[in-house]
C-alpha positions, 0 to 999 in steps of 0.5 A, a space after each residue: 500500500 503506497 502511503 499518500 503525501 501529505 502537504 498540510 494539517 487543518 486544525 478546527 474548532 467546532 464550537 468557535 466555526 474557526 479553523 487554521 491550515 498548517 503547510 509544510 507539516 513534517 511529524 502529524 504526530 506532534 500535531 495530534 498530541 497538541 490537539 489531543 491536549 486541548 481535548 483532555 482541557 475541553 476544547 472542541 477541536 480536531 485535526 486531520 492531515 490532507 494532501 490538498 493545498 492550502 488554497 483548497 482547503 480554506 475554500 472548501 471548509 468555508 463553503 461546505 461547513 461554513 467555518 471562518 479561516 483564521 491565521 490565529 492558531 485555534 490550540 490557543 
């Protein structure tokens, strides 16, 4: 199985309609690790890795879910 190349990590915020896209991700793994500790505080985010540009991404979260992108980290 060939493994897909992953270019970007959207990370979002459910309760707040935010999100942000991080390029140029090396190791999803500390990525998940700083979402999974927001979850054990309460937040409701998640975070998933795409292969999609970053253009893409903002646009399509704007049109389907109706999330606001921000340059702000969400894990704040």
């Amino acid at each position: 199985m060939k493994k897909r190349k992953v270019s970007c990590f959207v990370v979002v915020d459910r309760s707040n309609k935010l999100f942000n896209v991080i390029e140029g991700i090396g190791n999803v793994g500390v990525w998940n690790r700083k979402i999974e500790e927001r979850q054990s505080m309460g937040a409701d985010v998640y975070g998933l890795p795409s292969p999609k540009s970053v253009n893409t991404l903002i646009q399509e979260y704007q049109d389907r879910f109706g999330y606001r992108y921000t340059t702000d980290s969400v894990l704040c």
